[in-house]
C-alpha positions in Angstrom: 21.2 -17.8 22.5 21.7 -20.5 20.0 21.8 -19.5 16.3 18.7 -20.5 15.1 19.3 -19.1 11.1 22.0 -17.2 8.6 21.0 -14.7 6.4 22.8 -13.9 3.3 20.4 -10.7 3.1 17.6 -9.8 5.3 15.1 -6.8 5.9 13.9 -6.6 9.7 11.0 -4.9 10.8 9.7 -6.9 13.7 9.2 -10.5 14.3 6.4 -10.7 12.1 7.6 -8.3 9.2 10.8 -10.1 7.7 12.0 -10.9 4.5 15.6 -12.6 3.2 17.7 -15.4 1.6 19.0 -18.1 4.7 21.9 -19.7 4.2 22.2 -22.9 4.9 24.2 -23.9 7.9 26.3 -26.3 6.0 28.2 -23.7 4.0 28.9 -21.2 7.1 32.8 -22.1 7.6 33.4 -22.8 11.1 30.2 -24.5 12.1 29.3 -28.1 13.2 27.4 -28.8 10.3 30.0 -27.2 7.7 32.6 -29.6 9.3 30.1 -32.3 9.0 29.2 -31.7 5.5 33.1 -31.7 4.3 33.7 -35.0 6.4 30.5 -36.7 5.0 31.6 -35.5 1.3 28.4 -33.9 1.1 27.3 -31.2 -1.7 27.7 -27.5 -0.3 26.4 -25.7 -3.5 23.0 -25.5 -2.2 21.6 -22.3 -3.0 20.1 -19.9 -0.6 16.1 -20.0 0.4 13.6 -17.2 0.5 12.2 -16.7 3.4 9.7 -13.9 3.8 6.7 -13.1 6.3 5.3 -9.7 5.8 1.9 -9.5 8.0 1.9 -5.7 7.1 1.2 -6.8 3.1 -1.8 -9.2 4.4 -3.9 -5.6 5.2 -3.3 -4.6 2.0 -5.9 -5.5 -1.3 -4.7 -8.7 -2.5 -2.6 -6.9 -5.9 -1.0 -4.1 -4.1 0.1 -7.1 -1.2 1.9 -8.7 -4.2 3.3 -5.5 -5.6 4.7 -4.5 -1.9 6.5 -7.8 -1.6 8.0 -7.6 -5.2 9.0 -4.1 -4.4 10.3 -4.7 -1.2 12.3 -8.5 -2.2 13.5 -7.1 -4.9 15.6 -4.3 -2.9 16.2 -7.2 0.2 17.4 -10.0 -2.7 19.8 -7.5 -4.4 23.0 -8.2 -3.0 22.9 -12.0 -3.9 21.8 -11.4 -7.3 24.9 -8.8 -7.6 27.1 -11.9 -5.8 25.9 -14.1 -8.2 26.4 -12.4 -11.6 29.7 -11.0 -10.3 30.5 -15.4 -9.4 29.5 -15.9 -13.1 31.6 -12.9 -14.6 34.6 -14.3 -12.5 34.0 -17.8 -14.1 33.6 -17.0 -17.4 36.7 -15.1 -17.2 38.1 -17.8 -16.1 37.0 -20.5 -18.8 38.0 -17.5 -21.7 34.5 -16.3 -22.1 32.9 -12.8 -22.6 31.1 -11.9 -19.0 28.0 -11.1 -18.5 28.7 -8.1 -16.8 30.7 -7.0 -19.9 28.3 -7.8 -22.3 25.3 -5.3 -20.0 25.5 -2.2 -18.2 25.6 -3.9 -14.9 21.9 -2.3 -13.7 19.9 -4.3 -11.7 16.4 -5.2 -12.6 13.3 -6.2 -11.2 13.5 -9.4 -13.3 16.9 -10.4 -12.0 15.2 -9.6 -8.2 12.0 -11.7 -9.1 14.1 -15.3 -10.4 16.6 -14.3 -7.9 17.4 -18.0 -6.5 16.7 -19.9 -10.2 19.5 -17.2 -11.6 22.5 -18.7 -9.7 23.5 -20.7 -12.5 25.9 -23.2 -12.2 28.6 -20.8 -10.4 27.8 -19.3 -7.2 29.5 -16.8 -4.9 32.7 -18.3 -3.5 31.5 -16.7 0.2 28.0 -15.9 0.7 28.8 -13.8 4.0 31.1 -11.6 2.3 32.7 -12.0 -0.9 32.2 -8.7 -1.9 33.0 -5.3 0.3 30.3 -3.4 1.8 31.2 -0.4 -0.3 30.6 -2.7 -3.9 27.1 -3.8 -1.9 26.1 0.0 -1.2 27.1 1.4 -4.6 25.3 -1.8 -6.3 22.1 -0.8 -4.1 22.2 2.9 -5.1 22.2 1.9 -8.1 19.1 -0.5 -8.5 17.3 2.1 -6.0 18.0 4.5 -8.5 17.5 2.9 -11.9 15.0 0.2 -11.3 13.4 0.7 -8.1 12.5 4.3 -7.9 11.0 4.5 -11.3 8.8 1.8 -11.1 7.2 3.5 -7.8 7.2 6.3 -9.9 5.1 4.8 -12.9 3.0 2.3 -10.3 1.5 4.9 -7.9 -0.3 6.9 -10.1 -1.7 4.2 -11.8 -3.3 2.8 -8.7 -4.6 5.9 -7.5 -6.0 6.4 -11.1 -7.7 3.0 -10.9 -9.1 3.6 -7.5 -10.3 7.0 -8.1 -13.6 5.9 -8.3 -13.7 3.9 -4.9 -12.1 7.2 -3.5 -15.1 9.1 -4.8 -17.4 7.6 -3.2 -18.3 7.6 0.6 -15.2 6.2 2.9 -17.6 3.0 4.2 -16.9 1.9 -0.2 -13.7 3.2 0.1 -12.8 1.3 2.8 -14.2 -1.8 2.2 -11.2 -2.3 -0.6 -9.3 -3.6 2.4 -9.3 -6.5 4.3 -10.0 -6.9 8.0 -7.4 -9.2 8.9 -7.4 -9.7 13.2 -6.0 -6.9 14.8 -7.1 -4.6 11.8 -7.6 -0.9 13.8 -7.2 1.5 11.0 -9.1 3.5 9.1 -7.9 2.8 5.6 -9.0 4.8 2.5 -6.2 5.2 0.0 -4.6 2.1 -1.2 -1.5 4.0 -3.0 -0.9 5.5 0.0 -0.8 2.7 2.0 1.2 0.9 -0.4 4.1 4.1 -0.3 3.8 3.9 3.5 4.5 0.7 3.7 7.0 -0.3 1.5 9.4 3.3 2.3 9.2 2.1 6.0 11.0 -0.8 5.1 13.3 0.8 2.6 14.2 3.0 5.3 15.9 0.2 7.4 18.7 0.3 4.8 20.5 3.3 7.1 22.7 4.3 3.9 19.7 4.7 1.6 17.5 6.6 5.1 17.9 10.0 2.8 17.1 9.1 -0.2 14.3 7.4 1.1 13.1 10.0 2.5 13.1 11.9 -0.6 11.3 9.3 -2.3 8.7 9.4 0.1 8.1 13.0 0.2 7.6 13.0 -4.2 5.4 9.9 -4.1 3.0 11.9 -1.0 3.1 14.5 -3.3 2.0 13.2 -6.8 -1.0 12.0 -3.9 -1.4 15.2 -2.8 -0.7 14.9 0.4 1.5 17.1 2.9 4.6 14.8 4.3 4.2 15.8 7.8 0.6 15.3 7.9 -0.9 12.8 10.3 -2.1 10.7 7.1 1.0 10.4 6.1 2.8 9.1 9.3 3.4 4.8 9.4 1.5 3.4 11.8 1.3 -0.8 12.6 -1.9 -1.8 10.8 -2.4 -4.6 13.2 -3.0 -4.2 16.8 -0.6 -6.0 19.2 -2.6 -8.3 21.7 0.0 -10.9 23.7 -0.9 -13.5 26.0 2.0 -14.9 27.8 2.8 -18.1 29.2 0.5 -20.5 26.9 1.0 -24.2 27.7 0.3 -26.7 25.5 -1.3 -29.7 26.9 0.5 -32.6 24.1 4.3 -31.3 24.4 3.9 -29.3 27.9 5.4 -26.2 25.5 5.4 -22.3 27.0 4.9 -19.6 24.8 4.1 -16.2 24.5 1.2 -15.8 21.9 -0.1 -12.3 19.8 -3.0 -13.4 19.2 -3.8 -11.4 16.6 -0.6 -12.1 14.3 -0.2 -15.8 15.1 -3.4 -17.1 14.6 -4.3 -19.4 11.8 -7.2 -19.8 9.7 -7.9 -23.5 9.4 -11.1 -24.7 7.7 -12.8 -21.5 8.4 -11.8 -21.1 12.1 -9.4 -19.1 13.0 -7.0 -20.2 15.9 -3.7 -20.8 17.2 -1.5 -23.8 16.5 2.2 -24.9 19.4 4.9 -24.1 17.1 6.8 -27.2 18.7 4.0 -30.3 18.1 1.5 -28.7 15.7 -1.3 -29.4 18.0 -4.0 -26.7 18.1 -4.2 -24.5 21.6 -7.6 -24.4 23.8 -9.2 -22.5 22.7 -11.9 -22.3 25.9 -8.8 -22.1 28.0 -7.5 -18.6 26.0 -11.0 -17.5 25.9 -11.6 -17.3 29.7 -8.4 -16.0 30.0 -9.4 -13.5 28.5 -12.5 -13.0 29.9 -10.2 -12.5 33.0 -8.2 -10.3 32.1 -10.9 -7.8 30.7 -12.6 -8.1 33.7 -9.6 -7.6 36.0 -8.7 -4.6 34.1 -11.7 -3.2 34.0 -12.0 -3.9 38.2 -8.2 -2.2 38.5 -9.4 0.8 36.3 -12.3 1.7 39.2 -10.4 1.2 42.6 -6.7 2.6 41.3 -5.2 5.2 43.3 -5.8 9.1 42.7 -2.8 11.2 42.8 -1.9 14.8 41.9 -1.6 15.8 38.3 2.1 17.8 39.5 3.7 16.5 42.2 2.2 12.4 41.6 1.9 12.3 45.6 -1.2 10.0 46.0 -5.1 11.6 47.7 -5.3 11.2 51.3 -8.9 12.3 52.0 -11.8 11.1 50.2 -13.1 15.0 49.7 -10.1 16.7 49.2 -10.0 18.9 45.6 -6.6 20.2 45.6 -2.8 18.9 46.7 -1.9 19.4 50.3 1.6 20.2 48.6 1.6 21.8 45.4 -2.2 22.6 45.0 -2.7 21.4 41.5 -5.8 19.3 40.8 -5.6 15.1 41.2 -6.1 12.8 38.3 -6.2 9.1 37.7 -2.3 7.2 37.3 -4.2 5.3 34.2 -6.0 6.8 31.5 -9.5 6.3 30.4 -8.2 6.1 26.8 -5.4 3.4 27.7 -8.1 1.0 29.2 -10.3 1.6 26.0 -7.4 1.1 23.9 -7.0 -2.8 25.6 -10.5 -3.8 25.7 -10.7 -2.6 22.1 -7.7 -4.9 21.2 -9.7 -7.7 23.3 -12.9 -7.3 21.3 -11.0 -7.5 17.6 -10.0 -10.7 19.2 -13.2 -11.7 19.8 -14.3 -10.5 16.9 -12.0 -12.4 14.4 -12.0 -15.2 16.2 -15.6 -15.4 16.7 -15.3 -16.3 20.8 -18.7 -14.8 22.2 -18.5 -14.9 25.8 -15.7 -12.6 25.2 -16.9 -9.8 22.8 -20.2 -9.7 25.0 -17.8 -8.8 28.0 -15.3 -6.3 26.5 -19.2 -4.8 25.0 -20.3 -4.7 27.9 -17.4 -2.9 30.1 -17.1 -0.3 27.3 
C-alpha cells in the first residue's frame, strides 16, 4: 500500500480513535518529495501537525471530552516536546548559552503537552524519526506519566465525581441524560468519572512499556470510585456500535467505499448523513436507506428458514419431528442466535434513529 502519512508520535486505537503529530513528507530523507524539496531550495523546517480523531471522546459530556483529549495528547505529544527542548538545549550549547534543560528539572508538563507545536522555537529536532534512542523516549515517558500525568488524574477524578454526585443521586434516566447520544450510542452510561478513567487508561495502555503501570493506575482511580476492578462496570467497552455497509458508490466520482454508518456520518445543517471522502458530494441517502431496509429484511427471512443442527456433534436435522441426534443424542439448536439477530436489527434501528430514515426504524420495529 502506498504511504498515505508519517507520524512523528501517534496513539492507535482503531481507525476512528487516533491521535499524533504527522510529519510532513518533505522532511522524511529518502522520499520523492524530500528530494524534491532540497532540489526546489524549499524550506524543510516546517513543524509537525496535530492530527487527532477521538470518536470515543464525542460520547462523553462536552468538559470531560476536552479533559480526555488533553490527557490523552498530552502523553501522545510527549516525545516531540522532549525532541524539541533537548534541539534547543543542543543549540544553546552551541551559541554559549545556559540550556533550558539546565536551568529546570527536565519534568514534563501538561503546559509543555498543550502548546506542544507553538514550543518548537526556532530550533527543531535534527531528525524527527529518531534523533533520540528509544530508551531516552521511555525514561522521558515514565517520567511525565509519573510526575505530571498521574497526579492530575489523581486530583481530577474525584473532583468530577464530587460535582456529579448529585446527578448520581438521582434516578439513572437524570443520571444518564448527562451524556450524549451520539449514532451508534448502545450503552448504559451513569458515571461520568468512570467513563472518563475507562477511556483514557485504554489508550494509555497501548504504550506496551507503561501496560503495568497502567494498570495500576487503573485499579487506584476504580477504587477512589468505589468500584471492584474486575467488575463488569469496570470492563472498556466501544461506546458506539459498529454498523458497515460495504461497497457504496458514489454517483459524481463513481467512488467505492465501505461506510460505518454510525462513525462516518456528518451532521450538516441539522441532517445527519454521509459525505464521498474523494469529491465531497453527499451519498443517497434513499439508496442506503433501502439498502437497509433489505438487509433487515433478508436477515430477518434467513433467521426463520436456517438450518437446525445438533447442539454436540453440529450434524444438521434430518426429519422434521425428530427431538434428539441420530448420533450423539444431545438436543438440536439453531447455527444463529436469537440474540445475534437482535444485536443487528438493534444496530439498524440507532441508524434509523439518528438519522431520522422512517421506513427503516418502522421495519427493524416491526421484526423485533
Amino acid at each position: 500500500k502506498q504511504q498515505k502519512r508519517w507520524w512523528h508520535c501517534l496513539a492507535w486505537h482503531d481507525e476512528r480513535n487516533f491521535g499524533g503529530l504527522a510529519i510532513p513528507e518533505r522532511l522524511i530523507p529518502g522520499t520523492e518529495a524530500h528530494t524534491d524539496a532540497q532540489a526546489g531550495g524549499e524550506p524543510t523546517d516546517e513543524q509537525p501537525t496535530l492530527l487527532e480523531h477521538w470518536n470515543m471522546a464525542g460520547f462523553l459530556p462536552a468538559e470531560l471530552a476536552d479533559a480526555f483529549r488533553t490527557f490523552v495528547m498530552g502523553f501522545v505529544c510527549m516525545p516531540y516536546t522532549h525532541a524539541v527542548k533537548e534541539a534547543n538545549a543542543l543549540a544553546a550549547l552551541r551559541d554559549g548559552g545556559k540550556s533550558e534543560m539546565e536551568e529546570g528539572d527536565g519534568e514534563e508538563t501538561d503546559a509543555d503537552a498543550e502548546g506542544v507545536v507553538n514550543a518548537a522555537g526556532p530550533h527543531m529536532p535534527a531528525n524527527l524519526c529518531g534523533s533520540s534512542k528509544q530508551s531516552t523516549v521511555v525514561d522521558c515517558a515514565l517520567r511525565y506519566f509519573e510526575q505530571s500525568l498521574k497526579p492530575n488524574l489523581y486530583r481530577v477524578v474525584p473532583e468530577i465525581e464530587a460535582k456529579m454526585a448529585s446527578l448520581e443521586q438521582a434516578d439513572a434516566e437524570e443520571a444518564s441524560s448527562a451524556f450524549p447520544r451520539p449514532p451508534g450510542a448502545h450503552l448504559r452510561m451513569i458515571s461520568p468519572a468512570l467513563e472518563l478513567v475507562k477511556m483514557v487508561t485504554a489508550v494509555l495502555a497501548l504504550d506496551g512499556d507503561l501496560a503495568e503501570r497502567v494498570q495500576a493506575l487503573r485499579r487506584n482511580l476504580l477504587a477512589q470510585l468505589h468500584i471492584r476492578d474486575f467488575s463488569a462496570e469496570a470492563q472498556f467497552r466501544e461506546p458506539c456500535r459498529t454498523a458497515r455497509l460495504a461497497d457504496v458508490a458514489c454517483r459524481w466520482c463513481h467512488d467505492v467505499a465501505d461506510l460505518d454508518l454510525n462513525r462516518d456520518s456528518q451532521d450538516v445543517d441539522g441532517e445527519r448523513s454521509w459525505w464521498c471522502l474523494k469529491c465531497g458530494h453527499q451519498y443517497p441517502r434513499a439508496e442506503i436507506e433501502g439498502r437497509l431496509v433489505l438487509i433487515a429484511q433478508r436477515r430477518s427471512l434467513g433467521y426463520q428458514l436456517q438450518d437446525v443442527q445438533c447442539m454436540r456433534c453440529r450434524g444438521l436435522r434430518t426429519g422434521q419431528l425428530t427431538f434428539r441426534c441420530n448420533t450423539c443424542g444431545c438436543g438440536f439448536g439453531t447455527r444463529s442466535r436469537p440474540a445475534e439477530v437482535r444485536e443487528e436489527l438493534l444496530a439498524l434501528g440507532e441508524v434509523a434513529r439518528a438519522h431520522k430514515l422512517d421506513y427503516l426504524g418502522e421495519v427493524v420495529q416491526w421484526l423485533l
